[in-house]
C-alpha positions in Angstrom: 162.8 110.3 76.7 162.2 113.4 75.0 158.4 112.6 74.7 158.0 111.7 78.3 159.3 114.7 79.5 157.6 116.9 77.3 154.2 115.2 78.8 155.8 115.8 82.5 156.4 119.0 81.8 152.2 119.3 80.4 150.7 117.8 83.5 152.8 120.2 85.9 151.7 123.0 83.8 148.0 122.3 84.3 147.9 121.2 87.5 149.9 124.8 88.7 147.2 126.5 86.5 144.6 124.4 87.9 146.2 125.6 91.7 146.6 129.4 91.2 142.6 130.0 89.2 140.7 127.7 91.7 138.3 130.2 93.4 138.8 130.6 97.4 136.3 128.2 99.2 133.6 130.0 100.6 133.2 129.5 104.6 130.3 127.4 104.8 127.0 128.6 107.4 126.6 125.8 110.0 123.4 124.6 109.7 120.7 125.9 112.5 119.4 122.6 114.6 115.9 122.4 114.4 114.5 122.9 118.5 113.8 119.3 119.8 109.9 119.1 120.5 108.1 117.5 123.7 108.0 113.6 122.7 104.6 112.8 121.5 103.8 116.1 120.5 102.8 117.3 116.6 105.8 119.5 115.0 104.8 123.2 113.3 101.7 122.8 110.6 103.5 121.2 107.1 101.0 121.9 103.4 102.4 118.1 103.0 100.7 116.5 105.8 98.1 119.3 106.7 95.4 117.7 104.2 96.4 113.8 105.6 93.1 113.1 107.3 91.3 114.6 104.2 93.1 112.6 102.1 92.4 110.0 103.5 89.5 110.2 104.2 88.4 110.6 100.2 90.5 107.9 99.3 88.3 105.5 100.9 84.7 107.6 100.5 85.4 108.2 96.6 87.0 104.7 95.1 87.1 101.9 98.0 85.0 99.1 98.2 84.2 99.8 101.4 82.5 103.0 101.1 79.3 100.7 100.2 78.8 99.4 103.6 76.3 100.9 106.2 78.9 102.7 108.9 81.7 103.7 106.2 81.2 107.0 106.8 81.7 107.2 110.5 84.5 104.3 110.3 86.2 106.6 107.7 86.5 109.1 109.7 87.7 107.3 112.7 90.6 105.4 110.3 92.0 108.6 108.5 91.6 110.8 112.1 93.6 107.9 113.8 96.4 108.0 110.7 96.4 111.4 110.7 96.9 112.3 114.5 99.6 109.3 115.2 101.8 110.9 111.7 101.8 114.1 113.3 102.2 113.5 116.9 105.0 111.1 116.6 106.5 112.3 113.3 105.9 109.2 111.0 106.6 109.7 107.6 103.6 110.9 105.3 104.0 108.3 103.1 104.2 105.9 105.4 101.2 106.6 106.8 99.6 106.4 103.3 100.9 103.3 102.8 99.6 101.5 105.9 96.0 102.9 105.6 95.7 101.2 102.3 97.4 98.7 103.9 94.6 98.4 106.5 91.7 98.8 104.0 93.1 95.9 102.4 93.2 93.8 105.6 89.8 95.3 106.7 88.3 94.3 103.1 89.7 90.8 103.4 88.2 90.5 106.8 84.6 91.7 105.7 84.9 88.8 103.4 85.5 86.3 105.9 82.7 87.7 108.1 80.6 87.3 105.2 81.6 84.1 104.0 81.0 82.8 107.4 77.4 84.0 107.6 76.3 82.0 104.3 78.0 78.8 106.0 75.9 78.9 108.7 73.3 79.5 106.4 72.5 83.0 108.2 71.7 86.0 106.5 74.8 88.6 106.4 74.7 91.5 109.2 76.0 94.2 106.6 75.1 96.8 109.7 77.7 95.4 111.5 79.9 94.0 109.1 82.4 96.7 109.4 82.5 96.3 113.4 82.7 92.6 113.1 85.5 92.6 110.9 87.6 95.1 112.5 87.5 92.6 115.8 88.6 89.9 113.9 90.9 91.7 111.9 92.5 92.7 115.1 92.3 89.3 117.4 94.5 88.3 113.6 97.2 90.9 113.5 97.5 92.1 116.5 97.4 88.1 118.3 101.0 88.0 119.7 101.0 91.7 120.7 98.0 91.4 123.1 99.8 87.9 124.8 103.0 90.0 124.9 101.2 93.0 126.6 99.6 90.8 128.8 102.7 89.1 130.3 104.2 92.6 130.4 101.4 94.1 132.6 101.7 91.1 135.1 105.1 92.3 135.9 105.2 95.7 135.1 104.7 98.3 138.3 104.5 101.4 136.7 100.5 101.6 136.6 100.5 102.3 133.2 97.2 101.4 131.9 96.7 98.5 128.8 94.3 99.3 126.6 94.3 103.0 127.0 94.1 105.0 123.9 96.9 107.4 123.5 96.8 110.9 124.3 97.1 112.3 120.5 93.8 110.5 120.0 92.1 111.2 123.3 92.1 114.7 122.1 91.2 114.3 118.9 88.2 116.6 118.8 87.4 114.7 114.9 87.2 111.1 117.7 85.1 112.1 120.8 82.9 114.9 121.9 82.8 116.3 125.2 81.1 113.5 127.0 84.1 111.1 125.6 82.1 109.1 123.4 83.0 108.5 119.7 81.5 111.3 117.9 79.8 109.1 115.2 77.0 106.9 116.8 75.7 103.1 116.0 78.7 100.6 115.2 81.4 102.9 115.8 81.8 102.6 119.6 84.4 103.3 122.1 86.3 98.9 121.5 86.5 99.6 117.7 87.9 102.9 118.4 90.5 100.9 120.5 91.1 98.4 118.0 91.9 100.8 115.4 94.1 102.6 117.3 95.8 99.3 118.3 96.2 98.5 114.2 97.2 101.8 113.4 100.0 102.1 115.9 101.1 99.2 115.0 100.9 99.3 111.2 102.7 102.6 111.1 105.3 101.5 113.4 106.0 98.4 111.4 106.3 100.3 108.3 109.5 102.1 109.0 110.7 99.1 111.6 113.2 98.1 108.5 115.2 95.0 110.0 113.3 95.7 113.7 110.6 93.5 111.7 112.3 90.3 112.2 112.3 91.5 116.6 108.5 91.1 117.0 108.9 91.8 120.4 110.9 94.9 120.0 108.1 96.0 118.2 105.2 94.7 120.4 107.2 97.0 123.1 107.4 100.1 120.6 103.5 99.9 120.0 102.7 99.9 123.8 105.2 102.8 124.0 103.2 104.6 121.4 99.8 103.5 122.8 100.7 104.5 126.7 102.5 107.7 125.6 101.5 111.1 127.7 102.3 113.3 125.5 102.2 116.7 125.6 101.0 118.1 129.0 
């Protein structure tokens, strides 16, 4: 008995010490809310993502297969532009958009070999010109296959005008894409449908890589990627 009150009498003790030296809590600042920004438009300039397209852009110049090809240069730039403008007009995470352009240099390489392999069946000599071009339309009749029946059958019944196909407004003024006429600034393969197609594959590649769960809802993300693709933007 003696024992257990002495030990009562200890935890009292420290927990009235513990009570009278515990420093006052400081009154915490509420947190500033960052200002909301037009939808579609890019936030302030970040030294994270300012250097994507660059990035990018060496990444597959300097070490991808790719860069061997006739057109890499000019399809380089169009991919890493396209990345780049869609993270920062719609906020997707750097690393995400990382991610899906290796991602889609993977698929693209795959595709090139297809393209190729299908040339020495037919016992026809391979196009390497065109190689990129060709494989970027098949890469995207592949992927993006039950996105362009969805759309399809969404435009029949849809009355708001809004126009398939068209390229979003963060790319249409991407001065890196077109020049003034509104033709792709790079010449020979790179014309205005493999524009389109990347930016098809890129929207929908970037949206799938932070869909989580959403990625089992195909058509919740078919609808996201026309969302993206038809956005306005900024005015």
């Amino acid at each position: 008995g003696t024992l257990f009150a002495l030990l009562a009498l200890l935890f009292l003790g420290t927990a009235a010490a513990s009570c009278l030296t515990r420093p006052a809590k400081s009154e915490r600042q509420p947190l500033e809310e960052e200002p909301s920004l037009p939808y579609g438009t890019s936030r302030a300039p970040d030294p994270e993502t300012d250097g994507l397209y660059d990035e990018l852009r060496h990444r597959w110049l300097s070490s991808h297969c790719l860069r061997a090809l006739p057109e890499a240069r000019a399809f380089a730039k169009a991919a890493a532009c396209t990345f780049s403008s869609l993270q920062a007009a719609f906020d997707f995470q750097p690393d995400n958009a990382r991610n899906q352009f290796e991602h889609l240099l993977s698929l693209w390489r795959s595709h090139c070999a297809m393209v190729a392999d299908r040339s020495v069946q037919e016992n026809m000599k391979v196009d390497e010109a065109g190689l990129l071009a060709e494989a970027l339309g098949d890469m995207h009749a592949e992927l993006l296959e039950g996105f362009v029946k969805w759309r399809n059958a969404f435009h029949k019944i849809d009355a708001s005008g809004a126009h398939a196909g068209a390229l979003p407004a963060a790319l249409q003024r991407e001065e890196r894409l077109f020049g003034s006429d509104g033709m792709p600034q790079e010449s020979g393969q790179l014309g205005k449908e493999s524009v389109q197609q990347l930016a098809e594959c890129a929207a929908f590649l970037l949206i799938w890589g932070e869909a989580g769960n959403l990625r089992f809802m195909p058509e919740a993300l078919y609808f996201l990627t026309e969302l993206l693709l038809t956005s306005e933007g900024a005015r």
